[in-house]
N, CA, C and O atoms as a Tinker XYZ file with bonds, in Angstrom:
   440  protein
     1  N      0.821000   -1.199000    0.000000    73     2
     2  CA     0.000000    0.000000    0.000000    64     1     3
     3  C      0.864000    1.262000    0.000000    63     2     4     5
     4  O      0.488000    2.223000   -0.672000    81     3
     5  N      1.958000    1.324000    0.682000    73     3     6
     6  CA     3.218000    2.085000    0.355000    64     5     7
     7  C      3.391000    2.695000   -1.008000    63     6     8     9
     8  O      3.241000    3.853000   -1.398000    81     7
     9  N      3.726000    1.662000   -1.581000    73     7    10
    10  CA     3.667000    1.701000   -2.975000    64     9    11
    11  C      3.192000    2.548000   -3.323000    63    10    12    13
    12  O      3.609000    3.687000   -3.534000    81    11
    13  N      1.678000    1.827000   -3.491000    73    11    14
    14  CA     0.758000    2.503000   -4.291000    64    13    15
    15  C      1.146000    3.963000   -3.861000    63    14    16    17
    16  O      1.770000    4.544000   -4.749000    81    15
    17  N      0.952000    4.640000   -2.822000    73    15    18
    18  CA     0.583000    6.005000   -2.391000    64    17    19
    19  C      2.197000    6.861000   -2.814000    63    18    20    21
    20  O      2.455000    8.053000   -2.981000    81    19
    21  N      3.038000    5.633000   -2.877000    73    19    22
    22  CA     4.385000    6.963000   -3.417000    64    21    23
    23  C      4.036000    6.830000   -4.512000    63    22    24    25
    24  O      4.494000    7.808000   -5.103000    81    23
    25  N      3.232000    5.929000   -5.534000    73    23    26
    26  CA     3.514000    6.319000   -6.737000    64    25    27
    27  C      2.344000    7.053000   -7.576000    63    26    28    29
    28  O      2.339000    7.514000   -8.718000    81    27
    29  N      1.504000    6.996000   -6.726000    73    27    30
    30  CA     0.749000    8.205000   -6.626000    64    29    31
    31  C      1.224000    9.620000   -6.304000    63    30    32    33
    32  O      0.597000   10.436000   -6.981000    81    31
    33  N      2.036000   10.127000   -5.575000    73    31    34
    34  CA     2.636000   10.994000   -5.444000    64    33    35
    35  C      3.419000   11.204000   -6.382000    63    34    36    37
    36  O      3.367000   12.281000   -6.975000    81    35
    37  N      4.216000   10.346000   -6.694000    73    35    38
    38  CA     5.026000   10.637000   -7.694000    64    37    39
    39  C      4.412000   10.859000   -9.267000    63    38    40    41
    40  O      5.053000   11.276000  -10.232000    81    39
    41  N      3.531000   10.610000   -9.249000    73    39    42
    42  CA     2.354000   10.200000  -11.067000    64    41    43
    43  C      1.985000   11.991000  -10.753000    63    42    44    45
    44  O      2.258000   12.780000  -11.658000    81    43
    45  N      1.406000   12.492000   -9.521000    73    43    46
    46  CA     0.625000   13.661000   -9.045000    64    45    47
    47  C      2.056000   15.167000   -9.533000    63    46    48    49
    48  O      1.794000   16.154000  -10.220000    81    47
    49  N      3.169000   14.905000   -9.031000    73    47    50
    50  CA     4.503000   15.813000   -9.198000    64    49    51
    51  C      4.823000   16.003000  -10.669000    63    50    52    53
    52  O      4.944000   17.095000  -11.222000    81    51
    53  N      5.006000   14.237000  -11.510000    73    51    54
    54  CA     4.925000   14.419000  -13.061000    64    53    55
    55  C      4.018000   15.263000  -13.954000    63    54    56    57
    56  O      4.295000   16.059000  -14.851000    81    55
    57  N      2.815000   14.841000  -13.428000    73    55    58
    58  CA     1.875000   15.765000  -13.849000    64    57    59
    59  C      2.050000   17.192000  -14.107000    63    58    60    61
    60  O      2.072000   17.847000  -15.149000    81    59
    61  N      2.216000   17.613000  -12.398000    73    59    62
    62  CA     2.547000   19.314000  -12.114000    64    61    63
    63  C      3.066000   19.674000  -12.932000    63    62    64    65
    64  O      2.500000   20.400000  -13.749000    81    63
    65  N      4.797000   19.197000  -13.100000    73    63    66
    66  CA     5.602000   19.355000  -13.763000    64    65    67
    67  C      5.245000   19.105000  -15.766000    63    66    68    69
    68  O      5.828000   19.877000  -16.527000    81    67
    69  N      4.707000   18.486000  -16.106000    73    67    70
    70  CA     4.242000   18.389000  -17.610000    64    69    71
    71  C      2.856000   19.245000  -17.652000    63    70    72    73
    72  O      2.430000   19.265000  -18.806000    81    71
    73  N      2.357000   19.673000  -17.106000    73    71    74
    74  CA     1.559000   20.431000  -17.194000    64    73    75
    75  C      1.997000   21.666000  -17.745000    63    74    76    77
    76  O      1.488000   22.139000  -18.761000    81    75
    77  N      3.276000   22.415000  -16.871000    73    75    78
    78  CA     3.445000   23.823000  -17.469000    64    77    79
    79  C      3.853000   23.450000  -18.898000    63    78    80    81
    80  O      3.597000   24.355000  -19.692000    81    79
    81  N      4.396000   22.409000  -19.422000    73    79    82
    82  CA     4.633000   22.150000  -21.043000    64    81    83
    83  C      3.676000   21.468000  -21.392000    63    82    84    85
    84  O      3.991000   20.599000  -22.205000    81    83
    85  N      2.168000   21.507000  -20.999000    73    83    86
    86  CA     1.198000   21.145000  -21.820000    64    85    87
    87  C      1.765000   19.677000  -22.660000    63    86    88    89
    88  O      1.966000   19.367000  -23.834000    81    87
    89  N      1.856000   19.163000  -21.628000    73    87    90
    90  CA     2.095000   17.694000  -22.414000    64    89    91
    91  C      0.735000   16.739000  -21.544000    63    90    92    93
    92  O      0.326000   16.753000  -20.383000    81    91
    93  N      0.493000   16.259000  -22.309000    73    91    94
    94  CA    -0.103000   14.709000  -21.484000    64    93    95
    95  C      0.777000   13.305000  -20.958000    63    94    96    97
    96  O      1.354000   12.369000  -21.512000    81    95
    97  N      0.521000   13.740000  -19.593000    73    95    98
    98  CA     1.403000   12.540000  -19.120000    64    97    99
    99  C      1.124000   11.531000  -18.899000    63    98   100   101
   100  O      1.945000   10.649000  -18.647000    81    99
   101  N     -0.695000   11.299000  -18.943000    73    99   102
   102  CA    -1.094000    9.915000  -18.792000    64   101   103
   103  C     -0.829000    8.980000  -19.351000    63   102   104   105
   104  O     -0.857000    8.977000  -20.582000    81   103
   105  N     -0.524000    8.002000  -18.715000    73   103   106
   106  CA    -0.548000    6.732000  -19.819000    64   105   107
   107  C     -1.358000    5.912000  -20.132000    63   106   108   109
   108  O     -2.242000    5.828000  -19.280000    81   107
   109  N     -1.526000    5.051000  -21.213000    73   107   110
   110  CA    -3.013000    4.502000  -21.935000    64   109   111
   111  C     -3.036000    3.333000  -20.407000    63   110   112   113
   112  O     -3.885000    2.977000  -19.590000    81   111
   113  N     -1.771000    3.096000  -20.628000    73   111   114
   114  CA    -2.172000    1.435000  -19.520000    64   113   115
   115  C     -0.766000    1.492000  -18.458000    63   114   116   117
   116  O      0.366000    1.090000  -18.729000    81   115
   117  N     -1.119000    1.959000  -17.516000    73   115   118
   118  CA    -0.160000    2.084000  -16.362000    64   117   119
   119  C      0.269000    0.150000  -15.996000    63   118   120   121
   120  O     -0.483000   -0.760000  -15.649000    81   119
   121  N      1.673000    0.155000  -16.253000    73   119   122
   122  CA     2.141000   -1.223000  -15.832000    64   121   123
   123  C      2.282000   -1.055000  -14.035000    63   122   124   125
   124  O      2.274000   -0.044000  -13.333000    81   123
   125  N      2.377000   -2.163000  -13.769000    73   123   126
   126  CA     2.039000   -2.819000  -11.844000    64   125   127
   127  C      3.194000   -2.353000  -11.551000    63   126   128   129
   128  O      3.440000   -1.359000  -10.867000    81   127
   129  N      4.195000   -3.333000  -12.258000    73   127   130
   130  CA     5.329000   -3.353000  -11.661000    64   129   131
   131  C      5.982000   -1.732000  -11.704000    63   130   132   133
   132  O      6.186000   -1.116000  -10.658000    81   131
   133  N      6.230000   -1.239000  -12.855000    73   131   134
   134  CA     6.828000   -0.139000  -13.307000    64   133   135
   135  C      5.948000    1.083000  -13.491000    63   134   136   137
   136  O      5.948000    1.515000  -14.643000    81   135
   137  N      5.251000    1.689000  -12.678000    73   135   138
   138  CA     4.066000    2.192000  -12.485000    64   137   139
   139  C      4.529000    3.433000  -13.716000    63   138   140   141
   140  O      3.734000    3.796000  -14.583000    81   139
   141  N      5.856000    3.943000  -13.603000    73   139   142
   142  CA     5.951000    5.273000  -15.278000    64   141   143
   143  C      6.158000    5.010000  -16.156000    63   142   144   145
   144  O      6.658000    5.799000  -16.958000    81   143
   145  N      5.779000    3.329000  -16.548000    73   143   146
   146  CA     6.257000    2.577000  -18.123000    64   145   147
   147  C      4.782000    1.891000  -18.350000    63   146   148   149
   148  O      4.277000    1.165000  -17.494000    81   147
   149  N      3.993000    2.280000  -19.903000    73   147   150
   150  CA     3.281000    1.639000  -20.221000    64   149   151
   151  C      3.189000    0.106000  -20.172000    63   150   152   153
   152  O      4.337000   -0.339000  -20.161000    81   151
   153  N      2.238000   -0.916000  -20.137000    73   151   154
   154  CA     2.522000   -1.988000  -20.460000    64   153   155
   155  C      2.571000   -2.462000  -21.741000    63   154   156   157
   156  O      2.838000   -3.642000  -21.968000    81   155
   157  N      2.329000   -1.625000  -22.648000    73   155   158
   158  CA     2.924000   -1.487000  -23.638000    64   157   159
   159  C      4.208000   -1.829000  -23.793000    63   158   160   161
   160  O      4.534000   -1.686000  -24.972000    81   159
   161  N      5.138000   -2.246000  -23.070000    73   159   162
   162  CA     6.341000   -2.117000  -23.037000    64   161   163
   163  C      6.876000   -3.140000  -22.221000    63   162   164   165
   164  O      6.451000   -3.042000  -21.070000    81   163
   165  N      7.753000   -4.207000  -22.415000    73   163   166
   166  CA     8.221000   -5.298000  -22.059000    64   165   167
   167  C      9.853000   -4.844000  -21.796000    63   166   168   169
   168  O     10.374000   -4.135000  -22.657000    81   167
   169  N     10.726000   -5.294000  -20.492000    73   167   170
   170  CA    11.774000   -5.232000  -20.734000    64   169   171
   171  C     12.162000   -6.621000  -20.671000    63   170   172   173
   172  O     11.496000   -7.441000  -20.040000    81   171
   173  N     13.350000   -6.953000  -21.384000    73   171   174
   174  CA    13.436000   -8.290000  -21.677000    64   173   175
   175  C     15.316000   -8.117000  -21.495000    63   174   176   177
   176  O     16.059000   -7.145000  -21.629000    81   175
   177  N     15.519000   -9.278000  -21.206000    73   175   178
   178  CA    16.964000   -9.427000  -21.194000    64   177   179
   179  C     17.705000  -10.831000  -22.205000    63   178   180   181
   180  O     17.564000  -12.033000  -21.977000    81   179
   181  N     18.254000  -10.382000  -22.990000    73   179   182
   182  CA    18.711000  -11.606000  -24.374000    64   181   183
   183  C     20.596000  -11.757000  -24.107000    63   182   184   185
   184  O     21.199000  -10.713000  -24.357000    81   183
   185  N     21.232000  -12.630000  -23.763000    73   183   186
   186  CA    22.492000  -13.273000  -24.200000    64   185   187
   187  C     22.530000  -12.593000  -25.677000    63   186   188   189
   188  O     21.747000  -12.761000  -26.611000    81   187
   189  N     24.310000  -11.328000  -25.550000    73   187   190
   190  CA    24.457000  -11.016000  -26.871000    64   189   191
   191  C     23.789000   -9.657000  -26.964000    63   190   192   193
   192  O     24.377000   -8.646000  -27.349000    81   191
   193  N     22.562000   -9.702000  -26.598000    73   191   194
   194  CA    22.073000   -8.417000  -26.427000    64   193   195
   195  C     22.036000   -7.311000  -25.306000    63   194   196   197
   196  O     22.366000   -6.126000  -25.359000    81   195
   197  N     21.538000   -8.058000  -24.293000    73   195   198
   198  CA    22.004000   -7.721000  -22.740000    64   197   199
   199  C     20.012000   -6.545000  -22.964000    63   198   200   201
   200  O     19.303000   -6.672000  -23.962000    81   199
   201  N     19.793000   -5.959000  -22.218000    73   199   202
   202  CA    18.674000   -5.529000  -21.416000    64   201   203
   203  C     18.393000   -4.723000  -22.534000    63   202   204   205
   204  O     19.276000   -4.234000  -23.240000    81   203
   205  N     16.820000   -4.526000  -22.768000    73   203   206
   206  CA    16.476000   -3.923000  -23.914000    64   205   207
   207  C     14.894000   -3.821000  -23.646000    63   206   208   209
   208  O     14.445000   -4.425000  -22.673000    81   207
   209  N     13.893000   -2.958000  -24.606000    73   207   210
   210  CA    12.619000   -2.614000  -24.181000    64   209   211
   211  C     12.356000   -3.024000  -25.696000    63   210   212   213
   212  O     13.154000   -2.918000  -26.628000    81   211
   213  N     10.727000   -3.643000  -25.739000    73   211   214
   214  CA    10.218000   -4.196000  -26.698000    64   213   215
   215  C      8.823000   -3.718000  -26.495000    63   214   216   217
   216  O      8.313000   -3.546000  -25.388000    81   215
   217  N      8.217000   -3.506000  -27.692000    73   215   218
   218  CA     6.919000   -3.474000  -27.525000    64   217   219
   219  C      5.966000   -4.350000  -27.811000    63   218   220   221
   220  O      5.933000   -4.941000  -28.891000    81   219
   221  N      4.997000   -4.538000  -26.758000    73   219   222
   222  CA     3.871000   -5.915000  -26.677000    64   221   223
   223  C      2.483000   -5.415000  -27.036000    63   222   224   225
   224  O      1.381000   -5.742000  -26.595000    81   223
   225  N      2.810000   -4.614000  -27.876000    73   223   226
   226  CA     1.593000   -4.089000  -28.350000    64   225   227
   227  C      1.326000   -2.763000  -29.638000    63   226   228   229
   228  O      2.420000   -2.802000  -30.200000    81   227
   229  N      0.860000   -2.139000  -30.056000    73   227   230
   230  CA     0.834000   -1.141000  -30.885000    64   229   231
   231  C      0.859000    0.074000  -30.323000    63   230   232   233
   232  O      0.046000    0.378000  -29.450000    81   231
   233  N      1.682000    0.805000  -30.705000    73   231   234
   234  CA     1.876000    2.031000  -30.054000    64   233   235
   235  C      1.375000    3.478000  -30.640000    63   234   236   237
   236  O      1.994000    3.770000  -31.663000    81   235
   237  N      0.802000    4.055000  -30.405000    73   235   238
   238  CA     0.148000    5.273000  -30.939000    64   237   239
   239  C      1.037000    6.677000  -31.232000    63   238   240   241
   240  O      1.334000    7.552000  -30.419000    81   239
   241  N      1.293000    6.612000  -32.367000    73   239   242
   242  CA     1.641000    8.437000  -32.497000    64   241   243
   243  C      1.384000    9.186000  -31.309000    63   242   244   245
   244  O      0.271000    9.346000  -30.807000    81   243
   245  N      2.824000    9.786000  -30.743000    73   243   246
   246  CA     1.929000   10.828000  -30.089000    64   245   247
   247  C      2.035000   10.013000  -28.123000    63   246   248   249
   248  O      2.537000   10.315000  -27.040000    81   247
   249  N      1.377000    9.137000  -28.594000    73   247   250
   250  CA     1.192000    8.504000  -27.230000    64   249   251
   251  C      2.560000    7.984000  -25.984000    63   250   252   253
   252  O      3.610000    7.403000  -26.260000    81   251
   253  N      1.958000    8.539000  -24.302000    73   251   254
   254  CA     2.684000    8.631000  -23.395000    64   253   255
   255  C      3.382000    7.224000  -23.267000    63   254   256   257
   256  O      2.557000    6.437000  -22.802000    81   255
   257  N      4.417000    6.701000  -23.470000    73   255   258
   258  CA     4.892000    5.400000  -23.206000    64   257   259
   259  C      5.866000    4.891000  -21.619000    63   258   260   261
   260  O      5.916000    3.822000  -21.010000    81   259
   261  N      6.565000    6.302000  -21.379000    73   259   262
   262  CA     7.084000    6.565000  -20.031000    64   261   263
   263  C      6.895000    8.114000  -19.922000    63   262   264   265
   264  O      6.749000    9.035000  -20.726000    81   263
   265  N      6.956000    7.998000  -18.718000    73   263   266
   266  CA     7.092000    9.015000  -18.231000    64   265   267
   267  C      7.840000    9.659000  -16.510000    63   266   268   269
   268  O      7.432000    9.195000  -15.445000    81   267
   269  N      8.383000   10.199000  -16.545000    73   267   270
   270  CA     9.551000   10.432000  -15.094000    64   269   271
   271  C      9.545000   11.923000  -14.931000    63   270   272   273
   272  O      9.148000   12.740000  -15.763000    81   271
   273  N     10.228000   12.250000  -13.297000    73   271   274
   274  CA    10.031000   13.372000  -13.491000    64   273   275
   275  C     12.060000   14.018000  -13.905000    63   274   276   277
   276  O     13.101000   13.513000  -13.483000    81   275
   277  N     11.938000   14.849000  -14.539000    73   275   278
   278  CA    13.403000   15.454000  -14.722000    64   277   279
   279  C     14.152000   15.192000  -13.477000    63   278   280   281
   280  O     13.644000   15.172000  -12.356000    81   279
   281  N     15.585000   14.962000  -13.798000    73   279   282
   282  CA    16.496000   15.219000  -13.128000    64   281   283
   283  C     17.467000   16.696000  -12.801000    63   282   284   285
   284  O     18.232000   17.005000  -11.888000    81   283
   285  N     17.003000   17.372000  -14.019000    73   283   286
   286  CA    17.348000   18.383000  -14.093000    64   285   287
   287  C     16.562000   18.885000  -15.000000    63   286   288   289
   288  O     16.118000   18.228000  -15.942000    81   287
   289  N     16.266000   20.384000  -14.741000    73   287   290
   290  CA    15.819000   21.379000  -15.954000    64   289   291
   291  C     16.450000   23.044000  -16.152000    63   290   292   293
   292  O     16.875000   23.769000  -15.252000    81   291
   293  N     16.392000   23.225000  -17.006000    73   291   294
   294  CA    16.900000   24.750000  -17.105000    64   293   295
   295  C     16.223000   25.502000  -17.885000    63   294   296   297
   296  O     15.615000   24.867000  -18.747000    81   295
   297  N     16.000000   27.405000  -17.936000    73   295   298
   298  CA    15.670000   28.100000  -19.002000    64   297   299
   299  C     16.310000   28.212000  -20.220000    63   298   300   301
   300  O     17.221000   28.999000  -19.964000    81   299
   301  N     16.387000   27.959000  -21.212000    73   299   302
   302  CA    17.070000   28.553000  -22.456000    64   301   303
   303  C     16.977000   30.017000  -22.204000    63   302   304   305
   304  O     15.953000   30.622000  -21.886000    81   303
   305  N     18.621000   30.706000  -22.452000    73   303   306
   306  CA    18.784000   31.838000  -22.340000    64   305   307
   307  C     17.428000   32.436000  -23.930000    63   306   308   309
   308  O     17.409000   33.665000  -23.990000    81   307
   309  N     16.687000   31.909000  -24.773000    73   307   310
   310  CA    16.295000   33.026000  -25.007000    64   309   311
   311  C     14.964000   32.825000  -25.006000    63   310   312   313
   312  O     14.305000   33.103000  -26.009000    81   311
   313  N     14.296000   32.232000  -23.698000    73   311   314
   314  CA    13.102000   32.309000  -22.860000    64   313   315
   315  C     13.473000   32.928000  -21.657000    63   314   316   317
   316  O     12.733000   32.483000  -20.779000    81   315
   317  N     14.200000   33.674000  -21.237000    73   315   318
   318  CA    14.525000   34.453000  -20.122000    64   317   319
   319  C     13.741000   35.637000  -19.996000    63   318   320   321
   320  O     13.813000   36.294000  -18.957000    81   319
   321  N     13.157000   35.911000  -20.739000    73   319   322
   322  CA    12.120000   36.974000  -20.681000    64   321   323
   323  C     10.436000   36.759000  -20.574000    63   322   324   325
   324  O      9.567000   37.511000  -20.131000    81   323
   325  N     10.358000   35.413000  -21.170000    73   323   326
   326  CA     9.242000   35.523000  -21.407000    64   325   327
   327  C      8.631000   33.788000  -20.379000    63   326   328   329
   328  O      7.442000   33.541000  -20.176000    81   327
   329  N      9.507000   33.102000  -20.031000    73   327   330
   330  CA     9.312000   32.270000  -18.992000    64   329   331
   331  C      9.959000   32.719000  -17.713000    63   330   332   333
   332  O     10.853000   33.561000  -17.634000    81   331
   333  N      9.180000   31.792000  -16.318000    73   331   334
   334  CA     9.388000   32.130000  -14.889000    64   333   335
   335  C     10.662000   31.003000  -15.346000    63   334   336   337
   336  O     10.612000   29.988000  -16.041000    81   335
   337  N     12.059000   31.819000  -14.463000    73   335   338
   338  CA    13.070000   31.052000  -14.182000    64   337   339
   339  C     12.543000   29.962000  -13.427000    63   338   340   341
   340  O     12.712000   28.838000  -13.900000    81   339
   341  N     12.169000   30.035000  -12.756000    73   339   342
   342  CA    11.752000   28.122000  -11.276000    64   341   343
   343  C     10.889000   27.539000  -11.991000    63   342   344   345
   344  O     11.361000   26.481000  -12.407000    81   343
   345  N      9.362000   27.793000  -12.502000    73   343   346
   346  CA     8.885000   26.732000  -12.888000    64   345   347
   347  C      8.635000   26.774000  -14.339000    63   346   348   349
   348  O      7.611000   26.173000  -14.661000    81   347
   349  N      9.315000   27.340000  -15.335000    73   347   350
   350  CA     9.488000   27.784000  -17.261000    64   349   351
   351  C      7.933000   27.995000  -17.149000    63   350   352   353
   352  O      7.556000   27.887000  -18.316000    81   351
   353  N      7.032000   28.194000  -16.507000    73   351   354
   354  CA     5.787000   28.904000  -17.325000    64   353   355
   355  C      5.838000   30.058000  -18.422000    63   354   356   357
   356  O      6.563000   30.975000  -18.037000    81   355
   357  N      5.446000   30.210000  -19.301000    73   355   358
   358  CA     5.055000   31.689000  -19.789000    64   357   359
   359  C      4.371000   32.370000  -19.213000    63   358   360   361
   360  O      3.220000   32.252000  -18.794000    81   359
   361  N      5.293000   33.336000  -19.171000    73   359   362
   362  CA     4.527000   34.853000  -18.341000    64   361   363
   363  C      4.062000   35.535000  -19.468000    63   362   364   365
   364  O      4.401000   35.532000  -20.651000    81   363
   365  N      2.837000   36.373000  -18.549000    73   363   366
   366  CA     2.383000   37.211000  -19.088000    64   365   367
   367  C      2.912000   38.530000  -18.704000    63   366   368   369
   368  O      3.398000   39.448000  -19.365000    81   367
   369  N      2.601000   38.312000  -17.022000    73   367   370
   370  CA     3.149000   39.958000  -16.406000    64   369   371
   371  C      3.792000   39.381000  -15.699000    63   370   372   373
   372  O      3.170000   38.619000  -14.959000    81   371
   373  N      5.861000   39.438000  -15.487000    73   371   374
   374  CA     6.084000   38.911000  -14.714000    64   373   375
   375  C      6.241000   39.449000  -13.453000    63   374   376   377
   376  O      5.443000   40.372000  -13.294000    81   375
   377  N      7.182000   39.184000  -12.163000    73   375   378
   378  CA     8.126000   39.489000  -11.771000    64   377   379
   379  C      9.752000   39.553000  -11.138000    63   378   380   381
   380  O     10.390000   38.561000  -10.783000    81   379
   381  N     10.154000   40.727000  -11.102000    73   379   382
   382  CA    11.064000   41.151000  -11.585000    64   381   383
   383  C     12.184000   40.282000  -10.665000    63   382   384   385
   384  O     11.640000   39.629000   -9.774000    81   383
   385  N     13.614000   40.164000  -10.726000    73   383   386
   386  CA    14.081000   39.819000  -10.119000    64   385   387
   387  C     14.814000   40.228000   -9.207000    63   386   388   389
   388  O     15.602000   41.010000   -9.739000    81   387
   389  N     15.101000   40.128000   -7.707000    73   387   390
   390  CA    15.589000   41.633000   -6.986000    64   389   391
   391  C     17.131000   41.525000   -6.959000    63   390   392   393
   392  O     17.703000   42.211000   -6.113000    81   391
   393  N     17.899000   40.726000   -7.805000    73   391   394
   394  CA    19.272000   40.752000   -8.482000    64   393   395
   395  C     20.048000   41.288000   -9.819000    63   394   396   397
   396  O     21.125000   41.810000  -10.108000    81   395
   397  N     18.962000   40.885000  -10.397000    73   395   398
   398  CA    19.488000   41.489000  -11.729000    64   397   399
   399  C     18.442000   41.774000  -12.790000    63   398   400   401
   400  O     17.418000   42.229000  -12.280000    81   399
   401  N     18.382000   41.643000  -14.138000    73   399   402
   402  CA    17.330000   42.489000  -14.642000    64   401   403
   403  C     17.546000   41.487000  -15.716000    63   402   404   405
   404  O     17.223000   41.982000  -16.795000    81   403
   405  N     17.963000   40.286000  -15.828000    73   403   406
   406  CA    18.147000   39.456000  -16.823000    64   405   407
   407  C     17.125000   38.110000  -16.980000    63   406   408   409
   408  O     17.236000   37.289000  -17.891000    81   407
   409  N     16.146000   38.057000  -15.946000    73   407   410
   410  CA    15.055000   36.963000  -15.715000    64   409   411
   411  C     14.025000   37.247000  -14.927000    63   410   412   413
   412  O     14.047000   38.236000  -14.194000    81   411
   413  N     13.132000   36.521000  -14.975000    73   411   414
   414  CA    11.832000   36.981000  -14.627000    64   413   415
   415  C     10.875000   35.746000  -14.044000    63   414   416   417
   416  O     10.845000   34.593000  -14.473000    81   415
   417  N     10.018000   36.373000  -12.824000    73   415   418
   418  CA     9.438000   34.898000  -12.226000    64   417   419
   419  C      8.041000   35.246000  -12.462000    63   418   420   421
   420  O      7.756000   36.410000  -12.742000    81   419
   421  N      6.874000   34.076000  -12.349000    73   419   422
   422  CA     5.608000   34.007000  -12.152000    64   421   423
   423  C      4.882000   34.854000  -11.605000    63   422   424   425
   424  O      3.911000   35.470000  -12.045000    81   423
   425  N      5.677000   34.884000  -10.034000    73   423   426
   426  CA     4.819000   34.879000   -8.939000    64   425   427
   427  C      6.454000   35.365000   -7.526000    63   426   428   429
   428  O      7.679000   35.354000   -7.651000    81   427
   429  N      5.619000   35.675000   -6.491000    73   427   430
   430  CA     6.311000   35.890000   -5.979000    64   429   431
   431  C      7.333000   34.559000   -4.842000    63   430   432   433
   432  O      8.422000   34.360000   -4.304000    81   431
   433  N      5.834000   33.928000   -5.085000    73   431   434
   434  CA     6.502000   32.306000   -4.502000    64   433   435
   435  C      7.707000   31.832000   -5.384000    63   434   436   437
   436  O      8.689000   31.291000   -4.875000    81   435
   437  N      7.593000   32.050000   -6.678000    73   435   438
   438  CA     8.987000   31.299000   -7.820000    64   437   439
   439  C     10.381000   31.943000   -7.178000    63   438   440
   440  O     11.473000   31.667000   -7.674000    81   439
């Protein structure tokens, strides 16, 4: 039951996070074991080949097959104006930064 509830938490953070890039993070068929890998998706291990991902099914254009949350992210210097440095939203009205005049946040929480 552990489980379940971190990886619920963790499915809930991916989200957050793919949300400000308007992506869809759901997946068609959440696997048991590997709760951010479709079951769509078999990992298999072959002599010669060594560990590899196969698909057990048809996969859709477009469609979420994994999904994780970053290990890292950054602004591209030439969204520095027009995304919040902490979470890359597009701003509309930002604010300012009380260091320098080269980036711009959401909100005052960013």
């Amino acid at each position: 039951e552990e489980e379940s509830v971190f990886a619920a938490k963790v499915k809930d953070q991916i989200c957050d996070i793919s949300r400000n890039f308007d992506i869809n993070c759901e997946l068609s068929d959440e696997n048991s074991v590997e709760p951010q890998v479709s079951n769509k998706l078999k990992i298999e291990y072959k002599e010669g080949v060594g560990r590899h991902v196969i698909a057990v099914e048809d996969i859709a254009v477009g469609e979420t097959i994994v999904r994780e949350k970053p290990f890292v992210s950054f602004l591209h210097s030439t969204h520095q104006l027009t995304n919040c440095l902490d979470c890359l939203k597009a701003v509309l009205i930002g604010v300012g930064c009380e260091n320098c005049s080269q980036v711009i946040f959401c909100s005052q929480s960013c």
